[in-house]
Backbone bond lengths (Angstrom), bond angles and torsions (degrees), N, CA, C in turn:
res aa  C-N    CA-C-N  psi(-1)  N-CA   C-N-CA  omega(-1)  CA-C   N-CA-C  phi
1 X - - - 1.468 - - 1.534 109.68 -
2 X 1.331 118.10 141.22 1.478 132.52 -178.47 0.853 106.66 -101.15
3 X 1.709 141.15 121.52 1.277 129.88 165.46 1.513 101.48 -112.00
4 X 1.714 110.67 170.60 1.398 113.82 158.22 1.343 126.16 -48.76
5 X 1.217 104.02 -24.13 1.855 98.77 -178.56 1.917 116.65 -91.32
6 X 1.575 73.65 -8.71 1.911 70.61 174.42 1.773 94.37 -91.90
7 X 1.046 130.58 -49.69 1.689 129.86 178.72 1.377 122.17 -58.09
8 X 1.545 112.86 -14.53 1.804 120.37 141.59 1.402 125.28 -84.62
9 X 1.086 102.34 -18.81 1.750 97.80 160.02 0.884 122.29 -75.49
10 X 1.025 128.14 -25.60 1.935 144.33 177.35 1.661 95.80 -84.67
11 X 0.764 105.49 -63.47 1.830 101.74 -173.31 1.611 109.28 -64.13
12 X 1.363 131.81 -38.52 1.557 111.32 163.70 1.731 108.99 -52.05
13 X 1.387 132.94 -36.26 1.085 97.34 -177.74 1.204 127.85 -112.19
14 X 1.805 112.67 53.10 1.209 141.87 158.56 1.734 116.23 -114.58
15 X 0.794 118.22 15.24 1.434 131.56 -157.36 1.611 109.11 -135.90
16 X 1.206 137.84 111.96 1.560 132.14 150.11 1.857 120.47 -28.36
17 X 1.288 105.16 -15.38 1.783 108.37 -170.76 1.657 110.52 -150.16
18 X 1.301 109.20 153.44 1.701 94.64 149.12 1.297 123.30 -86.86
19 X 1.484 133.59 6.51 1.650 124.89 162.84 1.370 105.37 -67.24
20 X 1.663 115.32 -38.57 1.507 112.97 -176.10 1.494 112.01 -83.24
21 X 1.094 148.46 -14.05 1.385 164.52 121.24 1.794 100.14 -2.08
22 X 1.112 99.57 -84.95 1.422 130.45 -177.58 1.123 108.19 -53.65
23 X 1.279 136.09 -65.67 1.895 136.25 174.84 1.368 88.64 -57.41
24 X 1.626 158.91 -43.77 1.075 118.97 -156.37 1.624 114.57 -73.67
25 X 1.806 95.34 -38.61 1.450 113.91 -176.10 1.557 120.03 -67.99
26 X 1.210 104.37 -17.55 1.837 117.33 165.25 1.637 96.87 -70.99
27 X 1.348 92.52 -77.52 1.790 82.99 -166.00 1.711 129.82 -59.95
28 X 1.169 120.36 -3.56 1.114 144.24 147.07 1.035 110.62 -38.30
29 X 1.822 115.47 -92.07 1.245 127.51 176.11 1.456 138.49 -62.52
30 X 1.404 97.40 -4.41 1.884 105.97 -152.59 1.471 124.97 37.14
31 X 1.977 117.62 33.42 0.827 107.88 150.60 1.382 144.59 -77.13
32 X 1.597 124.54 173.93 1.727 89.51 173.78 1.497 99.89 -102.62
33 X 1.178 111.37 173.74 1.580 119.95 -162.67 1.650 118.31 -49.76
34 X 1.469 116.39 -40.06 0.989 134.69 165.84 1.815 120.38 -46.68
35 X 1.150 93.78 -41.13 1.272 103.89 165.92 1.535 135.20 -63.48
36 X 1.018 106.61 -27.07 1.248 138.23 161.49 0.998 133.99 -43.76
37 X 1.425 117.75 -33.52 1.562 141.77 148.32 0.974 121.38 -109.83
38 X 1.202 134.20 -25.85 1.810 128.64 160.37 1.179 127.39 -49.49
39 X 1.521 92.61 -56.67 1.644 89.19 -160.73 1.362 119.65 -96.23
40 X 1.070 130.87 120.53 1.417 154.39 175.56 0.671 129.49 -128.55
41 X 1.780 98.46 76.55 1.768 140.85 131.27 1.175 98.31 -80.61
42 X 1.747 108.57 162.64 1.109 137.24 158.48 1.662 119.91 -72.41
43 X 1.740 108.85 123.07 1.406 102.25 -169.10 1.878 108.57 -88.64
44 X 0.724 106.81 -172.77 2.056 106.21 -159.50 1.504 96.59 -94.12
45 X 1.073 113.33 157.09 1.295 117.62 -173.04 1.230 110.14 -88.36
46 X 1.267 125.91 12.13 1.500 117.40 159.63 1.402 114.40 -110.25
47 X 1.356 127.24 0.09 1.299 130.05 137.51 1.442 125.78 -48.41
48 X 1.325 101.54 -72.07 1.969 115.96 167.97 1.638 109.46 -40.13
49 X 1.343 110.12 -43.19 1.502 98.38 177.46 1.382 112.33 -68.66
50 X 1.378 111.25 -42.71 1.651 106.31 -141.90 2.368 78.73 -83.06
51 X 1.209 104.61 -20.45 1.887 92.62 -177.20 1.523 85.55 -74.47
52 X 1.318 150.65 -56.11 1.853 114.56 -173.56 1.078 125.72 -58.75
53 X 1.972 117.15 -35.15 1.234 111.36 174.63 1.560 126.92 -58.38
54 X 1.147 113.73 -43.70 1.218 114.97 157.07 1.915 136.07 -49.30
55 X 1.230 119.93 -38.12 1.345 135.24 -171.61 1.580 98.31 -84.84
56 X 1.583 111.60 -21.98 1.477 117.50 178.22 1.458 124.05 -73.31
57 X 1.470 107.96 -42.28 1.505 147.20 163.85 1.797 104.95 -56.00
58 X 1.526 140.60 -33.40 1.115 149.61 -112.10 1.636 74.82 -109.20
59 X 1.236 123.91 112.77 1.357 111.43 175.04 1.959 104.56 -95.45
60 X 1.731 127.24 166.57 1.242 127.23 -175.95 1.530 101.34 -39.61
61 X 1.197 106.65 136.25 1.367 133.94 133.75 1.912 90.89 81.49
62 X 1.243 124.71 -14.14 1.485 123.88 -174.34 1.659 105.58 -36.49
63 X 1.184 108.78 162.59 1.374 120.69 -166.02 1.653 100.71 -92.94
64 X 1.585 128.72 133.99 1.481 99.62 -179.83 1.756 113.09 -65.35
65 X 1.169 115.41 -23.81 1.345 117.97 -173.32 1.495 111.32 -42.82
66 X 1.555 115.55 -39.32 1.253 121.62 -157.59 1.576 101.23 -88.69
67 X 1.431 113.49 -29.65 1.256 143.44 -152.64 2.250 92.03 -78.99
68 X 1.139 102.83 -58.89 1.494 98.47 147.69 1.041 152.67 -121.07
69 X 1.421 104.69 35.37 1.613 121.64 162.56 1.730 95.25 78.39
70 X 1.161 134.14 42.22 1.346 118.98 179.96 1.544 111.39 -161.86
71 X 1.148 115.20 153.10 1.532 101.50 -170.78 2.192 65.90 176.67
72 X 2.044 77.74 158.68 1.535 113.24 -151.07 1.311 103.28 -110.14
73 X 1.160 126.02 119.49 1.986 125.96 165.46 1.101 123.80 -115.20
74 X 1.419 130.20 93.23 1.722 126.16 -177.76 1.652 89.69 61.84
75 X 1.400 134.52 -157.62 1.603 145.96 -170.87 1.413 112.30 -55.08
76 X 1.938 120.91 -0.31 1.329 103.75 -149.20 1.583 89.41 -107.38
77 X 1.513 101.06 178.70 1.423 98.21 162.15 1.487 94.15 -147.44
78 X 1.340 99.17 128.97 1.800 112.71 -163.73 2.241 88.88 -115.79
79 X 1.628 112.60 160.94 1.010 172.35 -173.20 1.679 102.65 -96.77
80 X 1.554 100.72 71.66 2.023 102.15 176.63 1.265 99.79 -99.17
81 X 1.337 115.33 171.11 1.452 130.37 145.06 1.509 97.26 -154.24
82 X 1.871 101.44 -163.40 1.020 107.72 -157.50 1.584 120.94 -80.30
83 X 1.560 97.73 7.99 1.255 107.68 -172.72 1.587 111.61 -97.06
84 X 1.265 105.64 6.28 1.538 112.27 167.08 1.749 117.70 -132.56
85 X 1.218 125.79 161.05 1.279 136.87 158.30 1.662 111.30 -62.39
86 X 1.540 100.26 113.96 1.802 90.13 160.57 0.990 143.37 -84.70
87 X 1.599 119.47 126.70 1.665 121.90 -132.88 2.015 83.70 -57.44
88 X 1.686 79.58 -171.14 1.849 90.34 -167.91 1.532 90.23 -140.26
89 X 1.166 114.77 161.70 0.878 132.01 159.50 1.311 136.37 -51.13
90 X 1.471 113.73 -42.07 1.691 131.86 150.89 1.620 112.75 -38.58
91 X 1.462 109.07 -50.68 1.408 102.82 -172.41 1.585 108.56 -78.49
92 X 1.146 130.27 -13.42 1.648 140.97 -178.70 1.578 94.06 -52.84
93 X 1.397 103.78 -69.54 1.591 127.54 170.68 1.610 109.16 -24.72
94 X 1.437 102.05 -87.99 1.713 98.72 164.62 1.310 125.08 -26.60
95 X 1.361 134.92 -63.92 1.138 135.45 172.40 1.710 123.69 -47.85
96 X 1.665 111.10 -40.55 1.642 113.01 179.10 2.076 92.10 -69.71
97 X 1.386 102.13 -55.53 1.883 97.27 -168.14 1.767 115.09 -50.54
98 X 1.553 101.47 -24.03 1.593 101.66 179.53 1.615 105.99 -82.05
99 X 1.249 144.40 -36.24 1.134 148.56 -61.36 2.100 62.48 179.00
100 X 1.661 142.25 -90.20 1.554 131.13 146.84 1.108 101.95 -16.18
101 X 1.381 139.08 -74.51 2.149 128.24 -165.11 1.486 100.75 -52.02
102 X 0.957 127.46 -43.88 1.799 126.47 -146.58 1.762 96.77 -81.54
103 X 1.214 101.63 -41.61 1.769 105.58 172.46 1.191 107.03 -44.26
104 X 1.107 98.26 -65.56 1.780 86.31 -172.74 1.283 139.53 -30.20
105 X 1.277 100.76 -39.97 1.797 119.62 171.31 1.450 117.40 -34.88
106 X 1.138 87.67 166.40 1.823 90.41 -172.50 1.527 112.16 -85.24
107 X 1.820 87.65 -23.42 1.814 109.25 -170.84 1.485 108.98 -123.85
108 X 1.102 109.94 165.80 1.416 112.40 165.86 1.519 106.03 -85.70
109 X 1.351 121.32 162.40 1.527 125.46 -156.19 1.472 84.25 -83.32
110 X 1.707 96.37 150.10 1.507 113.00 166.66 1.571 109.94 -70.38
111 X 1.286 126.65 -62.19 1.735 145.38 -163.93 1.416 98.65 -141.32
112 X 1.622 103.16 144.54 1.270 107.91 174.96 1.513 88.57 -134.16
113 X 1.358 105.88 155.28 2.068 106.23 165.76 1.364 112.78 -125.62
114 X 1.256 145.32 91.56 1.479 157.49 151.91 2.022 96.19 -27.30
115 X 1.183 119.79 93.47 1.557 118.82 153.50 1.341 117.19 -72.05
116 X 1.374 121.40 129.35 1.276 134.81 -157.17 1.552 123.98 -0.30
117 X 1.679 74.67 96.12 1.001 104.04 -168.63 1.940 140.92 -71.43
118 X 1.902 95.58 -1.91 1.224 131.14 173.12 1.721 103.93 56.66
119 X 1.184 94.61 -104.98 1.699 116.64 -172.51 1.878 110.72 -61.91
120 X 2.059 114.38 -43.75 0.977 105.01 -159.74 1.630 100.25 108.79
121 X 1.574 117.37 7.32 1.593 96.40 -171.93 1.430 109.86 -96.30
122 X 1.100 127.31 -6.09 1.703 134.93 -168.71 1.375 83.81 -100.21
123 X 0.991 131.29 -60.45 1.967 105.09 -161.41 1.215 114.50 -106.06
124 X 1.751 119.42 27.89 1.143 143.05 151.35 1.846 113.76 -71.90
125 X 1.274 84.30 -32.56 1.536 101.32 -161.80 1.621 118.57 -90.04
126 X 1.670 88.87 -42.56 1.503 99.14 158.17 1.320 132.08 -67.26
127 X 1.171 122.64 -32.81 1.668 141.64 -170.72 1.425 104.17 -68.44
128 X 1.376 105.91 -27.15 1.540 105.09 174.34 0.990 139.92 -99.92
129 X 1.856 108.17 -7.94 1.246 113.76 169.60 1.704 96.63 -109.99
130 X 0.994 129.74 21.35 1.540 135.54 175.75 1.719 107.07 -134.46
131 X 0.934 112.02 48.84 1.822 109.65 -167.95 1.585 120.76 -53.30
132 X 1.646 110.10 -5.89 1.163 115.94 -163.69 1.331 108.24 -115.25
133 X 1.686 115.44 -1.61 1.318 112.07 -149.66 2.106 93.67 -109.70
134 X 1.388 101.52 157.58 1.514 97.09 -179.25 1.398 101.28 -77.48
135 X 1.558 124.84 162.32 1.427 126.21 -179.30 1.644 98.08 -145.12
136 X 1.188 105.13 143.51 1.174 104.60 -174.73 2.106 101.20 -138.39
137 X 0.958 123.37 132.65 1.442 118.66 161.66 1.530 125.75 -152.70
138 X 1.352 72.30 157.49 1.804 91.50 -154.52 1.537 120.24 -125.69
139 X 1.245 128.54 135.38 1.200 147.74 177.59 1.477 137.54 -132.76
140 X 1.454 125.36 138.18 1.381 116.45 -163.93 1.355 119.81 -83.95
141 X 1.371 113.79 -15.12 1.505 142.57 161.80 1.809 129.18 -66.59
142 X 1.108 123.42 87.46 1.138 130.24 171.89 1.735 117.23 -30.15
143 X 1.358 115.98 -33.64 1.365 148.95 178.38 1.257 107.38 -80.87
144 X 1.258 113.33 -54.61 2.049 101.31 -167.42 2.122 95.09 -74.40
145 X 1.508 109.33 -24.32 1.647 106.51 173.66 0.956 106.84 -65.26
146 X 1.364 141.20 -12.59 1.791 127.80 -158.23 1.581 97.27 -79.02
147 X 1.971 94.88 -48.80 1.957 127.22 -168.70 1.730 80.63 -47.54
148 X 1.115 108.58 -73.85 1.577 115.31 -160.64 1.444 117.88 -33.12
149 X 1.240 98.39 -35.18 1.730 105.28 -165.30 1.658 107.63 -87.64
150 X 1.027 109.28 -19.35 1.561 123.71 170.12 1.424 107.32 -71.66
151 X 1.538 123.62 -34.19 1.244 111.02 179.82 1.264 124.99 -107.81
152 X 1.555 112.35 -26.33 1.636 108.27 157.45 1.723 118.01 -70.04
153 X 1.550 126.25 23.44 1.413 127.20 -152.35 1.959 62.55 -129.51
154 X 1.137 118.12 -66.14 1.561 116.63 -165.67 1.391 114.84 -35.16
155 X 1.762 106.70 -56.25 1.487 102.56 -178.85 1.674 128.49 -104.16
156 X 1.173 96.67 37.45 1.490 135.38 -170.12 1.330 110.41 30.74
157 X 1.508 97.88 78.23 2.033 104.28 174.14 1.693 101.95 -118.82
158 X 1.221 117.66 27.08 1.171 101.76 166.27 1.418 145.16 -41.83
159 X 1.383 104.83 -19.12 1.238 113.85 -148.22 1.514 87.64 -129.82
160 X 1.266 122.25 -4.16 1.669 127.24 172.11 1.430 102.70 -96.11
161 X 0.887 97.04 -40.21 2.002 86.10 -158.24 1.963 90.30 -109.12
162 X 1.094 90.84 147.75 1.544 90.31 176.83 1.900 100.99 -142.27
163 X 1.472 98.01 109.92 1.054 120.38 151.47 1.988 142.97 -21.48
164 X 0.902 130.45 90.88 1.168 118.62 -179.90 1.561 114.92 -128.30
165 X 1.277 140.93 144.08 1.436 173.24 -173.17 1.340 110.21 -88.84
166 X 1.687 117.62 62.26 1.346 119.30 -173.82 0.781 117.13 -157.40
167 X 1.430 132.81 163.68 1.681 145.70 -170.81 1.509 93.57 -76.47
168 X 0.905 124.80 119.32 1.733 131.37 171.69 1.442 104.30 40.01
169 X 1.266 119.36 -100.14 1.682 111.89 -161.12 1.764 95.69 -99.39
170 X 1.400 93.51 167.28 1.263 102.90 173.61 1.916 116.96 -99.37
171 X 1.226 126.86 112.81 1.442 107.50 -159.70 1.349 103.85 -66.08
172 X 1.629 134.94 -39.27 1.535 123.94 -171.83 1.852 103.31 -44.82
173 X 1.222 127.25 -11.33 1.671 112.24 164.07 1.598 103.53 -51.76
174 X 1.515 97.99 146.55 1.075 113.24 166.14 1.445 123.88 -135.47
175 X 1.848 113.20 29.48 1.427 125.31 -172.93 0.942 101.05 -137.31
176 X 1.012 116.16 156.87 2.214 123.67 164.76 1.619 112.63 -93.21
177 X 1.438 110.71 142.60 1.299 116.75 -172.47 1.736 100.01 -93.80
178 X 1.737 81.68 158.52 1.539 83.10 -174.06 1.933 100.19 -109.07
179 X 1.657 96.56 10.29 1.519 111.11 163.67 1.332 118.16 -159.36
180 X 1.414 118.78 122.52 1.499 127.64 179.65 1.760 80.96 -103.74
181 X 1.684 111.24 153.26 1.707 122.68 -160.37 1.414 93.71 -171.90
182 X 1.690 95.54 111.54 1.477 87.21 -177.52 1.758 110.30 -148.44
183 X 1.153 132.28 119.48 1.120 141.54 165.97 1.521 115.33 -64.49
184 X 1.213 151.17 32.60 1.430 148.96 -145.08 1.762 105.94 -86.76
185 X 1.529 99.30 160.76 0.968 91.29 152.55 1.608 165.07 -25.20
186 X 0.966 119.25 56.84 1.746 97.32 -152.40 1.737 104.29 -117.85
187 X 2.021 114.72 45.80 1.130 100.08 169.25 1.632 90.62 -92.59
188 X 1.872 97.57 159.33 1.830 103.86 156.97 1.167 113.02 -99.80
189 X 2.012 101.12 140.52 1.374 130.38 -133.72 1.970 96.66 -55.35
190 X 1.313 107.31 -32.37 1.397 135.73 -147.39 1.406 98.64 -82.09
191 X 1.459 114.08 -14.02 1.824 125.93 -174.30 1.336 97.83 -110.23
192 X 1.212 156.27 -1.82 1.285 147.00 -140.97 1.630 78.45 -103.51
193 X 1.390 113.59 -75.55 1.736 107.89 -172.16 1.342 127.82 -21.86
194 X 1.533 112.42 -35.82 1.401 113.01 -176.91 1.261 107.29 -100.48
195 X 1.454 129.84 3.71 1.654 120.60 177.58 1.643 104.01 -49.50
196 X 1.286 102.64 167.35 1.766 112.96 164.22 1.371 109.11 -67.62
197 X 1.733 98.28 155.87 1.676 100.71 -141.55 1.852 98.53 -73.41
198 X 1.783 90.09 -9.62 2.066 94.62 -174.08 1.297 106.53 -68.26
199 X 1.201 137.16 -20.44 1.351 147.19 -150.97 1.788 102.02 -105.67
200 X 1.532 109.63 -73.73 1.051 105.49 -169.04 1.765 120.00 -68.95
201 X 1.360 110.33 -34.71 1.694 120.05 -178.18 1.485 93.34 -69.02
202 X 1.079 137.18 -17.99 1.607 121.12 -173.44 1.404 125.93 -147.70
203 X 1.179 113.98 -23.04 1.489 111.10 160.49 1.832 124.96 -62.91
204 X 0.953 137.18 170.48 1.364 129.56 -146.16 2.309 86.76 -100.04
205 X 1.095 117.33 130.51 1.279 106.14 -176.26 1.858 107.01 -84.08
206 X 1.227 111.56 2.32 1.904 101.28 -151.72 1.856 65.77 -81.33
207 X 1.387 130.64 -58.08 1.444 150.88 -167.24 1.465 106.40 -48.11
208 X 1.304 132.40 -5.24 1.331 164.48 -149.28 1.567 120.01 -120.07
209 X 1.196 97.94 -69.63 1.525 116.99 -159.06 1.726 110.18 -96.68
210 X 1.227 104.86 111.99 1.631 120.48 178.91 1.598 135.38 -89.50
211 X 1.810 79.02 6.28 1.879 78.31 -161.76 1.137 117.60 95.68
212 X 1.613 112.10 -170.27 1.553 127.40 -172.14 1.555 84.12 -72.19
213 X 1.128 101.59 145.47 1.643 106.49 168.37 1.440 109.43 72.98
214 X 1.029 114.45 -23.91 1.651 108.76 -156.00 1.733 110.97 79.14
215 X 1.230 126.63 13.03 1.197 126.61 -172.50 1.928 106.16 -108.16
216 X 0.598 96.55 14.93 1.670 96.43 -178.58 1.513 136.11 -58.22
217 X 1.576 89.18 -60.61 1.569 111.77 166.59 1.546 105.50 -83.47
218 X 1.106 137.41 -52.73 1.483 134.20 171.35 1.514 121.59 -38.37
219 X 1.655 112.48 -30.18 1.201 115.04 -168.17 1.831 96.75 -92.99
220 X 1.841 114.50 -33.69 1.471 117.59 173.32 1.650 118.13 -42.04
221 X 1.601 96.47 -32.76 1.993 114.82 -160.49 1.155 94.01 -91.24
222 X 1.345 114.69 -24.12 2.104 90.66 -170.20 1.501 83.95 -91.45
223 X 1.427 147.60 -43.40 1.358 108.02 -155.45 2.044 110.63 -93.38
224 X 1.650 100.60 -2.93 1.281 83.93 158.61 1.427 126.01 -103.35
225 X 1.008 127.57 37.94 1.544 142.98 165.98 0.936 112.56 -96.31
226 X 1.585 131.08 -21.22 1.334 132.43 -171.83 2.226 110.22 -89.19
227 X 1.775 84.57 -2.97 1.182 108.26 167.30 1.326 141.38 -72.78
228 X 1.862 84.19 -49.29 1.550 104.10 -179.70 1.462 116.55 -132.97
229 X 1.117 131.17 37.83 1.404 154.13 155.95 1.309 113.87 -77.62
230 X 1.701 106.86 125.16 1.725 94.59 -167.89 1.693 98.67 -88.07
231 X 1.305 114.52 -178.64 1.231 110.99 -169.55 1.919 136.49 -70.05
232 X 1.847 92.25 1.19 1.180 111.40 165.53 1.182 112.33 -105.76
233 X 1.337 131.08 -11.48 1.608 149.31 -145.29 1.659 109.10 -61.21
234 X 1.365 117.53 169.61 1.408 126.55 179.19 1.276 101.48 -126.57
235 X 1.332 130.19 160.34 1.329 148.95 120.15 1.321 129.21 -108.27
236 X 1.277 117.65 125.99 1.544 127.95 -139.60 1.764 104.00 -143.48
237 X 1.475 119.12 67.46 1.575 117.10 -168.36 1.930 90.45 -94.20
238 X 1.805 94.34 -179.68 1.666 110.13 178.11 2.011 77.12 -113.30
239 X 1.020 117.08 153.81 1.443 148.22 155.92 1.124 126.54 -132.40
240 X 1.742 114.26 146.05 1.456 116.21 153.36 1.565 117.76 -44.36
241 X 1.220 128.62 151.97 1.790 132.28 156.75 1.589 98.53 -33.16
242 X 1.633 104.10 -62.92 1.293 107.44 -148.57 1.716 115.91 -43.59
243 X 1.648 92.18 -41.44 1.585 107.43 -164.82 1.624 107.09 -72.86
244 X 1.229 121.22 4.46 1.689 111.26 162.45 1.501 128.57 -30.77
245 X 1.245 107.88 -71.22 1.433 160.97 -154.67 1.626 98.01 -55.31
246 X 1.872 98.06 -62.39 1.393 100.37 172.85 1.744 124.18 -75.95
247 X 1.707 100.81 -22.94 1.667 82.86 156.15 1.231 121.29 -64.66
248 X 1.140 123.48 -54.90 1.712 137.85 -141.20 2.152 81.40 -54.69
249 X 1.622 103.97 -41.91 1.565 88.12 166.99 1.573 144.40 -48.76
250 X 1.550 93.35 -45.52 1.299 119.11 171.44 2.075 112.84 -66.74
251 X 1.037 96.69 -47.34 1.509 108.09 177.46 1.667 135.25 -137.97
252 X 1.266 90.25 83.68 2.045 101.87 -147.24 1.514 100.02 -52.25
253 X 1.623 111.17 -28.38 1.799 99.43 -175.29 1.562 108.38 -101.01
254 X 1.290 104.89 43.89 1.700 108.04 -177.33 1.283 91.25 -88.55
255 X 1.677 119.95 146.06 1.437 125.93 -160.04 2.175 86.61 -129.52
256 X 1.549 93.78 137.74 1.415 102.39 -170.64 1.624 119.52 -135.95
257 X 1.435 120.43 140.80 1.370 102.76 -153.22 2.057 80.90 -137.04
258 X 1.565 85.87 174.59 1.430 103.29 -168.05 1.400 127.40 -82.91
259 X 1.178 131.71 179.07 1.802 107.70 160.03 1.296 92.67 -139.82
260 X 1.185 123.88 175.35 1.710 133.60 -136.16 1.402 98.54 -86.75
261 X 1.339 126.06 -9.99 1.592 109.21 174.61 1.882 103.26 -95.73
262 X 1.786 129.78 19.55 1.416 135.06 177.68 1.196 109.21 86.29
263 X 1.836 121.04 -0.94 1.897 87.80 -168.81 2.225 93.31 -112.71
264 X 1.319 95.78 166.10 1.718 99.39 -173.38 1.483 100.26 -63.25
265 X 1.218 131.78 111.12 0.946 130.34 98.22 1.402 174.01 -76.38
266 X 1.092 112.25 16.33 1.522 107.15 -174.93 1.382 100.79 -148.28
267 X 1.230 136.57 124.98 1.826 153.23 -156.52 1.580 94.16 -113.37
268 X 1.593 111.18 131.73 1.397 123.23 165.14 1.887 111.66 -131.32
269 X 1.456 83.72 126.05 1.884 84.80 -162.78 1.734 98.13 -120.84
270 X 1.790 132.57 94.56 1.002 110.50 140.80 0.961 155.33 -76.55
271 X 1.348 126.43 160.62 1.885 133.33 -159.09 1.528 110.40 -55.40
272 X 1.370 113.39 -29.02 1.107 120.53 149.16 1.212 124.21 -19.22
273 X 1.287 100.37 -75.26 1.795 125.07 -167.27 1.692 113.45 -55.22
274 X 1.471 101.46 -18.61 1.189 81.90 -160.67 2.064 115.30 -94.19
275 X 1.286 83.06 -6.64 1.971 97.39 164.93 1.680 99.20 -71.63
C-alpha cells in the first residue's frame, strides 16, 4: 500500500525543502496539507505513477511551480511556466496595500494598467475586486502574453482585462489611469549571475533584469506615469530597498511602505506628487 506519507518521503528528498515537498504533493493530489499526514489511505495508482513520472522529468534545481505548471496568488491558482516569473509573495502584499489606497476613493477606479504583467496575477486580482473598472495589461514579452491569456481565459475575464504586447504602455490609449501597477524588473544586471540557481537557470531573465542598479525600467515608469496618471491616479510599483533613495530623488513626496521581512519595498507615487 502507498500512502501520502510514503510519496512525501520520497519527495523531500527530491526537493531543496519540505514546503517544496509538500506543494508538490498538494498540488498533485489536491490534498490540503493536513492531509498529508493524516490520512492514511492508499493513493491510486495513477497518482503514484504520474508522482515518479513527474520527479523523473524534474530537471536540477527546477522550481516545483514550473515542475507542475501551477503556482498560487492571493485565492487564485494560475497556469506558470518558464516563460513567466512565479508571482511571490511580496507582490501579493503590493496588491492588498494598493488594493487599502484605492478604497479610499470616493469611486471605484475608472482603468487600471498592470505593466508586465507576466502570469496575469495583478489584474487578475484586481478585476475582481474592481468588477466595474477597465483593466488593461501589458507586457514586453510575446511569451509572458500567451501565460496571461491562459489565466484570464480560466477565470473568465476575457473581456475585462485586455491584453497587449508592449513596452510599458500601449500609446493607442486614449484615457488616463487612475492606476499604473507594476511588478518590474528591478534586479541589477551585475546580480543576476549569483541569484539562486531556481531563479536564474529558469525563471525568464528579460522579467529579471533592471539594468544598472536594477533601476532602469522603474526609472522609465515613474516618468511616464506622470503622463498617464489621471488626476487622482496612483502609481504603485514592488522595488529593491536599494532603489528608494534614487526615487525619493526623482520624486521627494513618493510615500513607501515595508514588506513583512522590514525592508522598503513597495513605492506609491500620486499625480499629485509629482508638481
Amino acid at each position: 500500500m502507498i500512502t501520502l506519507q510514503n510519496l512525501l518521503k520520497q519527495a523531500k528528498g527530491s526537493f531543496p525543502d519540505m514546503a517544496s515537498a509538500e506543494f508538490f504533493l498538494r498540488g498533485l493530489t489536491n490534498k490540503k496539507r493536513c492531509e498529508l499526514y493524516l490520512d492514511k489511505t492508499s493513493v491510486t495508482q495513477e497518482i503514484a505513477n504520474k508522482f515518479r513520472k513527474l520527479l523523473r522529468a524534474r530537471k536540477p534545481a527546477m522550481p516545483v511551480q514550473y515542475l507542475l505548471h501551477k503556482a498560487y496568488f492571493l485565492s487564485y491558482e494560475l497556469y506558470v511556466d518558464e516563460r513567466v516569473l512565479i508571482p511571490r509573495f511580496e507582490t501579493e502584499d503590493l496588491v492588498m496595500n494598493t488594493i487599502a489606497r484605492l478604497k479610499t476613493l470616493a469611486r471605484e477606479p475608472k482603468s487600471i494598467i498592470d505593466i508586465g504583467t507576466g502570469s496575469g496575477a495583478i489584474a487578475i486580482a484586481l478585476a475582481d475586486v474592481f468588477p466595474h473598472t477597465k483593466i488593461f495589461a501589458t507586457d514586453i514579452s510575446r511569451d509572458a502574453i500567451e501565460v496571461a491569456k491562459i489565466n484570464v481565459k480560466r477565470y473568465n475575464y476575457t473581456e475585462r482585462i485586455k491584453l497587449y504586447q508592449v513596452d510599458l504602455i500601449p500609446g493607442c490609449y486614449n484615457e488616463r489611469f487612475d492606476l499604473i501597477i507594476s511588478n518590474p524588473p528591478y534586479v541589477p544586471n551585475n546580480e543576476i549571475a549569483n541569484l539562486n540557481s531556481t531563479v536564474k537557470d529558469y525563471e525568464p531573465q528579460i522579467a529579471l533584469d533592471g539594468g544598472k542598479q536594477g533601476f532602469e525600467i522603474i526609472d522609465r515608469i515613474i516618468k511616464e506615469a506622470n503622463e498617464w496618471l489621471s488626476p487622482a491616479g496612483l502609481l504603485a510599483l514592488e522595488i529593491d530597498p536599494r532603489q528608494a533613495e534614487l526615487i525619493k530623488t526623482k520624486v521627494p513626496r513618493a510615500e513607501f511602505e515595508k514588506d513583512n521581512q522590514g525592508s522598503i519595498r513597495y513605492v506609491f507615487i500620486k499625480y499629485e506628487s509629482y508638481s
